[in-house]
N, C-alpha and C positions, 0 to 999 in steps of 0.2 A: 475574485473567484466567480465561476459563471457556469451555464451550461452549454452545451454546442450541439449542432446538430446540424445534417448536409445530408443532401440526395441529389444524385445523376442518373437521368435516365436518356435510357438509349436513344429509344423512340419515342415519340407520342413529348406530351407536354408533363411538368412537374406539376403535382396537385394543391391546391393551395391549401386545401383540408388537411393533407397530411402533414403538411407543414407545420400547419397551426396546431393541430392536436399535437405534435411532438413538442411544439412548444410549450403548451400547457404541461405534457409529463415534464415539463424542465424546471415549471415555475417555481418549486420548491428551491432550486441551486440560484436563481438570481429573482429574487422578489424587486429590486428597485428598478427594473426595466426591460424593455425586449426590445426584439425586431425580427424584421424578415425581410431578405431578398430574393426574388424570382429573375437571375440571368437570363438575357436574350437565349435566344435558341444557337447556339454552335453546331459546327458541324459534326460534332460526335454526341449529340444530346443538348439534354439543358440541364443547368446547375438549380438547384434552390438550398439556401442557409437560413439556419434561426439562429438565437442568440438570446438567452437569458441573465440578466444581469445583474451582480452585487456589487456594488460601485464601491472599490475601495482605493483606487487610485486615480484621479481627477474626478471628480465626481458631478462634473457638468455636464450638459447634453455630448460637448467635443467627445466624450468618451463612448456615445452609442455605438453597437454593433448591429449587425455586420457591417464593418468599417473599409472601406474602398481608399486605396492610393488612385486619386485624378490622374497622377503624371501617368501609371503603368494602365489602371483601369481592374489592376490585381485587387483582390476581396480577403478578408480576414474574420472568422470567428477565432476566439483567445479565452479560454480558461485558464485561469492561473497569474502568477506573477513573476515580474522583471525584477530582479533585485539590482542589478546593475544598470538601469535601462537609466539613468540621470548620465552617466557616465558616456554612456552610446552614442547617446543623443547628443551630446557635446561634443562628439566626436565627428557625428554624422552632419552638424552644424559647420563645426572645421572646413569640412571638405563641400559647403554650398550649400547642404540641403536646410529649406522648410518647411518649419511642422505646423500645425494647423488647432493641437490640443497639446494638454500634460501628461498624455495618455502611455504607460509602455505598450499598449498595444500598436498604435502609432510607431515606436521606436521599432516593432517587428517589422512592421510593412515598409519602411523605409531603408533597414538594415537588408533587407533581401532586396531590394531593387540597389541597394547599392555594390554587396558582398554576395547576391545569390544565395545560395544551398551552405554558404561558409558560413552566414549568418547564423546559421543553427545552434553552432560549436561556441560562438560568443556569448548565446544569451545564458545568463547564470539564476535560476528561478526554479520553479517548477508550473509546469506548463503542460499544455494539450492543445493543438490548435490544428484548424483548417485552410491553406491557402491556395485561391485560386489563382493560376499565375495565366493571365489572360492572352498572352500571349503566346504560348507555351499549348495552350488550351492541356493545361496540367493540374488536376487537383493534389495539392500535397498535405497528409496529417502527419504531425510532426508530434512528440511524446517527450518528454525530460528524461535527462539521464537517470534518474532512480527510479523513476518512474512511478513518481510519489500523485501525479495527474493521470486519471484513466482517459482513456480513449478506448473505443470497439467500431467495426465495422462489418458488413454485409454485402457481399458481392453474390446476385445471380446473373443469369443471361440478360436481364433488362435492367436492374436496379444496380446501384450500390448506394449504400450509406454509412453513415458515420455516426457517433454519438456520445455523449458523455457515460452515458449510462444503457446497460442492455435492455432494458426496462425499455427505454424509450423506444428502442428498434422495434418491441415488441407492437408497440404500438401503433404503430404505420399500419399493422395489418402485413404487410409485404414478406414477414418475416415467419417461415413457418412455426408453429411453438411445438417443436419438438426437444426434448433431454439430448443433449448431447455426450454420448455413451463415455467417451474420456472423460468429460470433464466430472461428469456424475464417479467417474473411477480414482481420480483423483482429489472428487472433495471425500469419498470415502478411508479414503489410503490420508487425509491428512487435516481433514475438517474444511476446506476452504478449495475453491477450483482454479488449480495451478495454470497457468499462461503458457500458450497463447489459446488453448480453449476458453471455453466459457462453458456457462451450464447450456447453454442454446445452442442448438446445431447449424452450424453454418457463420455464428458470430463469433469472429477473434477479436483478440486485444491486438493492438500494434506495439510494440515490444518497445521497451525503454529505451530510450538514447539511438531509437529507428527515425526515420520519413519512410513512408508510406506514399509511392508516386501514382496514381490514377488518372490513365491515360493511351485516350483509344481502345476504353473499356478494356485495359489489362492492368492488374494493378502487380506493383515490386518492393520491398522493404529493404534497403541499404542501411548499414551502422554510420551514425555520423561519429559515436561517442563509446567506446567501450574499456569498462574499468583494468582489465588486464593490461591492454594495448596503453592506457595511458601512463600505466604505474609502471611501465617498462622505459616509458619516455620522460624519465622527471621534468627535462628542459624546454618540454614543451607544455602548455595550457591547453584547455577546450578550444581555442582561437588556434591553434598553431603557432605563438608566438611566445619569446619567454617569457618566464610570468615568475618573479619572486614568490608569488602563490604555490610554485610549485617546484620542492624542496629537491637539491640532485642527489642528495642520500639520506639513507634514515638515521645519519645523527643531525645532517640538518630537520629533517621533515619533525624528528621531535625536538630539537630545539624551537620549529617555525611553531609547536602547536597552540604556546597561548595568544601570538597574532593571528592564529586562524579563526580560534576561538572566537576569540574577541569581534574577529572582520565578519564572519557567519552569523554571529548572533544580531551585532550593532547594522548587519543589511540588510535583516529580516524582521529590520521594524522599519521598515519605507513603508508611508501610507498617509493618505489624506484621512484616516478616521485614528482612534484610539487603538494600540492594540495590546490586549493582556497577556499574560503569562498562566497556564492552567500547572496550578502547584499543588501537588501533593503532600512533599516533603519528603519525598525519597530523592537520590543523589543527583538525577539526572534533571528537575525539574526546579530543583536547589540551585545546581549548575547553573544553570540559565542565567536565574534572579542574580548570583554573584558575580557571575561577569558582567553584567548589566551595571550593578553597581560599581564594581571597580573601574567603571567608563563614565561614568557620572550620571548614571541614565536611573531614575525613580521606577523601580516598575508596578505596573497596576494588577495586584495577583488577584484568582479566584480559585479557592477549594470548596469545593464538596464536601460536607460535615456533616454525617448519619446520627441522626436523633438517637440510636441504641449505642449505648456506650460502650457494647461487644466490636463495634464497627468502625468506631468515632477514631479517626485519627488526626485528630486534628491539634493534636499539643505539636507535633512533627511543623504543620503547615505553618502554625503562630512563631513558631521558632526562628523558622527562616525570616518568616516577615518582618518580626521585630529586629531580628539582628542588623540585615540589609534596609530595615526604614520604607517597606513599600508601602502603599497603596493598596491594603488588604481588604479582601471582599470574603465572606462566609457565606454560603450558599449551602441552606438547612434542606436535608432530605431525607425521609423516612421509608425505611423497609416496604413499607405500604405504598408510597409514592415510586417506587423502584419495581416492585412489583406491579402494580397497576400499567406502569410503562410498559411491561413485556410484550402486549399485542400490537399497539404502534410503532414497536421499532423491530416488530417480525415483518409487518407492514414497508417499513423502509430499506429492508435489506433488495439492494440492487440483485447479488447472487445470495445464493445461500451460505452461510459461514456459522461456526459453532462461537464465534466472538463478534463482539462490537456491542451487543445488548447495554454495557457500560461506559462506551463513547457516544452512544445516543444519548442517554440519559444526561452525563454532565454536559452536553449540547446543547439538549435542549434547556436545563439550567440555568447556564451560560449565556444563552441567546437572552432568556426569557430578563435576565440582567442588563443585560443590553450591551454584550460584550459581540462585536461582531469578526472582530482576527484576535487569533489567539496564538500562544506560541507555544511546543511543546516539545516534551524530552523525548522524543520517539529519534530513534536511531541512534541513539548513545550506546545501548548494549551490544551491537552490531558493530558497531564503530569500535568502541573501549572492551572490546570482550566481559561484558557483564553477564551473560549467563553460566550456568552452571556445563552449561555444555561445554565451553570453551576448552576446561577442563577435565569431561568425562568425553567427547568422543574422538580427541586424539588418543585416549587410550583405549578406546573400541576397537581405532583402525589398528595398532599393533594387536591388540586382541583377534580382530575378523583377518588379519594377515598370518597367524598362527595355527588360528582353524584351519584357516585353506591348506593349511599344510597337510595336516590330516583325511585319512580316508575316508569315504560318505560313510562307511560299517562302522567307523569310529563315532562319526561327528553325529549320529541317528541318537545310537542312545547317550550321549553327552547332553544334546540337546533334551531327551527324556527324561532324563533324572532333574535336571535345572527344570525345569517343568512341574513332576513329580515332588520335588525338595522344597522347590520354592515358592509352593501354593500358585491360587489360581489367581494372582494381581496381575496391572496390566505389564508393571515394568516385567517381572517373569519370564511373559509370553515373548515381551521383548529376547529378554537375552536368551529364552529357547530360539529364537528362530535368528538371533545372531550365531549361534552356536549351532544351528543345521542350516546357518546358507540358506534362508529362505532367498532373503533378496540380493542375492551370489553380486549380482552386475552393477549393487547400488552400494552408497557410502552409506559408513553405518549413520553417518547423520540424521539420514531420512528415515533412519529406523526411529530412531530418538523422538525424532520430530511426527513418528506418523500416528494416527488414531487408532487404525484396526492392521493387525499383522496380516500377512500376507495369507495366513489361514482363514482367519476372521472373513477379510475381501472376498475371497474365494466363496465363501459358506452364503454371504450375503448378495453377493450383484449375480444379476437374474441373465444379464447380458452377455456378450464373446468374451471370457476373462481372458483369454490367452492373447487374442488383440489387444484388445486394454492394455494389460499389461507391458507387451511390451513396447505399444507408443507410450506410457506412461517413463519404462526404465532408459528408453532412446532419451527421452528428453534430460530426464536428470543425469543419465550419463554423459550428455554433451558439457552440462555444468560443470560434472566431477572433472572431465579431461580438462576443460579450461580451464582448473582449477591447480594444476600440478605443478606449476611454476612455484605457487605458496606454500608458506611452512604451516604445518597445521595447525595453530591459531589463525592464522589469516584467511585458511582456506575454509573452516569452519564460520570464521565473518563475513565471507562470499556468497557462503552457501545461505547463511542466515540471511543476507541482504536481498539478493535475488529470490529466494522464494519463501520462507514465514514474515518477513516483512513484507516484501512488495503484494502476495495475494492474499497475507491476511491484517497485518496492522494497516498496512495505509490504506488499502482498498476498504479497509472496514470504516476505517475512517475520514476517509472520504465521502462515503455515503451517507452516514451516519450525523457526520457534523454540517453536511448540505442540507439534510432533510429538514436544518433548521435555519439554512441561513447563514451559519456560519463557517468564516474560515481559521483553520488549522494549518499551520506552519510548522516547518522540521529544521530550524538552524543545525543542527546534528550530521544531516545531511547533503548539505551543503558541500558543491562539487570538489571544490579544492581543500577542504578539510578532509571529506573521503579521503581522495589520490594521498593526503600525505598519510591517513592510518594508516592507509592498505602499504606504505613505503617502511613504513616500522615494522621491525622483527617480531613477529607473535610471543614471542616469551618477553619480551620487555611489557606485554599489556598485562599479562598474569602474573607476575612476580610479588610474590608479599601476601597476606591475607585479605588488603583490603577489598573487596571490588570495584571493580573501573580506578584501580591505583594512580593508571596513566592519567586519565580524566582529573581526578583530584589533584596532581600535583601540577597541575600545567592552569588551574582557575586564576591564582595570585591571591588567593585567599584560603584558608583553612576551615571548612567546612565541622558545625558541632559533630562530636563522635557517635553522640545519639541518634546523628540521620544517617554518618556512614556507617555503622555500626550494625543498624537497627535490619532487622531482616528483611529480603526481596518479598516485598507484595503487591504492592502496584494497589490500585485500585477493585476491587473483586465484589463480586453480588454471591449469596448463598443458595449460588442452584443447586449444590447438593441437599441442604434443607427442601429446599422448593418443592424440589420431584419427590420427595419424600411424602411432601405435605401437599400446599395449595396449587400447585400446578401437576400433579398428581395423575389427578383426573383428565385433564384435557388432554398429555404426553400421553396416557396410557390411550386415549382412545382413536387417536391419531394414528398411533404408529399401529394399534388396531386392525386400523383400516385397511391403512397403506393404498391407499385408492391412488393419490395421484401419482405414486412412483413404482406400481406396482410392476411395471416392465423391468425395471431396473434393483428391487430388491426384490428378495425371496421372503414373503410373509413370514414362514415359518423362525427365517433366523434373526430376521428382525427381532421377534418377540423372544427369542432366548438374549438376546442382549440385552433388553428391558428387563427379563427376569433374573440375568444376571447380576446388574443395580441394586435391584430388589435384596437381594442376598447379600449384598456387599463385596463381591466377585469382579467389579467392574465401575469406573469412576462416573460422573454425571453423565462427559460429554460425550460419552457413547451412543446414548438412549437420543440425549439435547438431539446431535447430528442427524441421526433417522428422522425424528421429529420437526427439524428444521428446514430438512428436504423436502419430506409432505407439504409442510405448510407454505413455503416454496412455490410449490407448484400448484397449489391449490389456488392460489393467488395471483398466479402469472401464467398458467397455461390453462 
């Protein structure tokens, strides 16, 4: 895992200062090493690349970046990893080539001079890279199909760049620090800034399972990899070619699921250092440990254990450990220590988001243990239908399909009374404004899933809301339409996977688990276990009381009833306490201010949100949000 960074410029020469400072914002993502390249001068510019690095696959010099193919003269920076790349590389040996390191990144550069743009589709990892194909005089950034590795870019008249992180572009100077109006609409409509915006204007993400081609200062985004199009071709793999990986119907695909299991989990420990397992003891990080086990593999766990015994879950964690015989680690933390952390990892947030405050923390933990890859449950719920949603907003959509039938005279006071009857909480406001068709053009998922209702947004952004808005409903409308093939479980897993995972779990965690150095792993997510969920019937993942049923019967093992049983928490800090109490003071004076988002929120309704908390009218992460956006920008613009 690494950081990346590139600039092209038109005219004139690349600076070697800006370089270097972009590397230093990186050093946090790769403390074991750097570099830099300054390309001759071409005829559409010059190139320069950094490269920050955490060596966790060959860990010799052979592995430095930015790494050059001799034969082609082509350059690579590489965040991320090759799960498959031992496999490639034998391949690529077969047919002549050789390699020079034990590097997957090596296995990139050689796989595209051998397969070109095909290569993309083979690699199986999660990844973000930059290749300059020297010949081509083509810079191409390339992004993983879930998109679990960020990448962002910036294109003016004279510049473009690229970078792991937005932070970093900021820092070039090059990049104006202005709020960009969407994305500011979109982290308000949902806590988090939904893709391909960002919160900076003029910086995108390059979209999952894209290449991004820059070339003769125009740049193009084509799909190599997209989950509908593949779940429609079972008999084909990410490569094009057939792959028992990938099941031709959904009684095979859930017959194949405990060899996916098993192959996802068992290739997502490839690595020259140690890697652990971050265990809670809820189902999905349970999972893990037990397929691990029943492969014969000891795993090395570490949980988080809160000194107040209101907090402490840790009979859950010891549970799993003893059963399956791991390598268990306790890693003690106090309320106090959890709090104290809140400033350094408002610090580390790349974009603004109302989560991650709790992946930094056991990150930094983790790190401070001396754990430096980790594995975790993230994508199970997406994948196995674990939330609650799975089964409350297919019955929304028959619900918002009912309304629509009704006249606006009707649907006005339906929505008033639900309003009126059902006191002033947030879910309420929800099903008032499912019930008056606020957001007519959107699924009601995005109601479920959003922060402030479309009334709320309106009262608060100081900005064009009617533009906003509807680049905001374009975009998830294209979601929902490519979503219509699915039965609604599955298309509810779509909707979860593309945007509350990709802009706020992984992105949060991405940053957050970098800022220490460490890497985070998603076997869950893993490309051919996807394609086969997405091939199973949605009511075969919900059937039965348990959650993630599917999940649990496919381990080869029986999981205690105490951890499936036991209720969804996850890991959680007491911001509602907090703002109540010792963070209190600093949230109220913040949002106060409202100084540095003051374009984009209206002071006044800022502070009835805050006072709405107050009252108990309104949940933490309302007020957090305002406050987190401040601080945001206090920090970075």
């Amino acid at each position: 895992m690494c950081g990346i960074f590139g600039i092209a410029i038109r005219n004139g020469t690349v600076s070697r200062e800006i370089v270097e400072n972009a590397l230093c914002s990186l050093a946090h993502r790769g403390p074991d090493d750097s570099g830099t390249v300054l390309l001759a001068d071409t005829p559409d510019g010059q190139i320069g690349l950094a490269h920050t690095r955490l060596s966790i696959i060959d860990l010799s010099p052979c592995g430095h970046q930015p790494m050059q193919d001799e034969a082609t003269g082509n350059w690579i920076v590489f965040n991320g990893e090759i799960y498959n790349f031992l496999e490639l590389r034998a391949e690529l040996e077969t047919a002549g080539n050789r390699f020079h390191s034990h590097s997957d990144t090596e296995v990139i550069l050689i796989a595209y001079r051998t397969w070109g743009t095909d290569s993309f589709r083979r690699l199986r990892g999660m990844f973000a890279f930059a290749l300059w194909d020297a010949s081509r005089r083509n810079l191409l950034l390339v992004r993983d199909p879930m998109g679990v590795k960020p990448l962002y870019y910036y294109h003016s008249d004279e510049h473009f760049l690229f970078a792991s992180e937005v932070r970093t572009l900021l820092q070039t100077g090059l990049v104006p620090r202005n709020l960009d109006q969407n994305g500011v609409f979109t982290f308000l409509s949902f806590g988090s800034v939904y893709e391909p915006s960002t919160i900076v204007e003029g910086v995108s993400a390059v979209p999952a399972g894209h290449v991004l081609s820059f070339q003769k200062n125009r740049s193009q985004t084509s799909a190599y990899w997209n989950l509908i199009d593949y779940r429609a071709s079972p008999n084909q793999s990410g490569d094009g070619q057939s792959n028992h990986h990938s099941p031709s119907s959904s009684e095979n695909a859930e017959r194949s699921l405990p060899h996916l299991l098993r192959d996802a989990v068992l290739s997502h420990l490839v690595s020259d250092v140690p890697v652990g397992v971050f265990l809670s003891g809820g189902i999905d990080s349970s999972s893990l440990v037990a397929i691990m086990s029943q492969a014969g593999v000891r795993a090395s766990t570490f949980s988080l254990v809160f000194a107040e015994p209101e907090f402490n879950e840790a009979q859950y964690s010891r549970m799993i450990a003893r059963l399956f015989g791991t390598d268990h680690h306790e890693i003690m933390v106090s309320q106090a220590d959890a709090l104290s952390a809140v400033p350094e990892a408002l610090r580390a947030m790349d974009q603004p988001t109302i989560d991650g405050i709790n992946t930094w923390l056991v990150s930094a933990k983790a790190r401070a243990a001396g754990v430096k890859v980790a594995l975790t449950g993230l994508g199970a719920d997406e994948m196995f239908a674990g939330y609650s949603n799975f089964r409350r907003v297919p019955r929304m959509e028959k619900a918002s399909a009912n309304f629509a039938k009704l006249p606006p005279f009707m649907r006005r006071p339906l929505a008033a009374s639900i309003a009126i009857l059902g006191g002033k909480s947030d879910r309420n406001r929800k099903l008032s404004a499912l019930a008056a068709r606020e957001d007519a053009t959107t699924h009601p998922y995005f109601l479920v899933r959003s922060l402030f209702t479309a009334t709320e947004r309106r009262a608060l952004y100081a900005g064009d809301y009617e533009t906003a808005e509807r680049a905001m409903e374009a975009l998830l409308q294209n979601s929902v339409a490519a979503s219509t093939s699915l039965d609604p479980v599955n298309r509810v897993s779509y909707l979860e996977s593309q945007w509350y995972m990709r802009n706020t779990l992984l992105r949060d965690s991405d940053f957050m688990s970098m800022a220490h150095g460490l890497e985070l792993r998603v076997p869950f997510l893993d490309r051919a276990l996807v394609e086969a969920c997405f091939r199973i019937p949605g009511n075969r993942k919900v059937r039965g009381d348990r959650p993630k049923s599917m999940l649990l019967a496919n381990l080869g093992v029986e999981l205690p009833s105490q951890i499936v049983k036991r209720p969804k928490r996850g890991f959680t800090l007491p911001f509602e306490r907090w703002l109540h109490g010792e963070l209190k003071p600093m949230v109220a004076d913040t949002i106060s201010k409202n100084s540095a988002s003051q374009s984009v929120l209206r002071a006044r309704a800022a502070h009835e949100v805050w006072n709405r908390f107050l009252a108990g009218q309104t949940s933490w992460s309302r007020p957090w949000s305002l406050f987190v956006l401040n601080r945001w920008c206090e920090q970075n613009l």
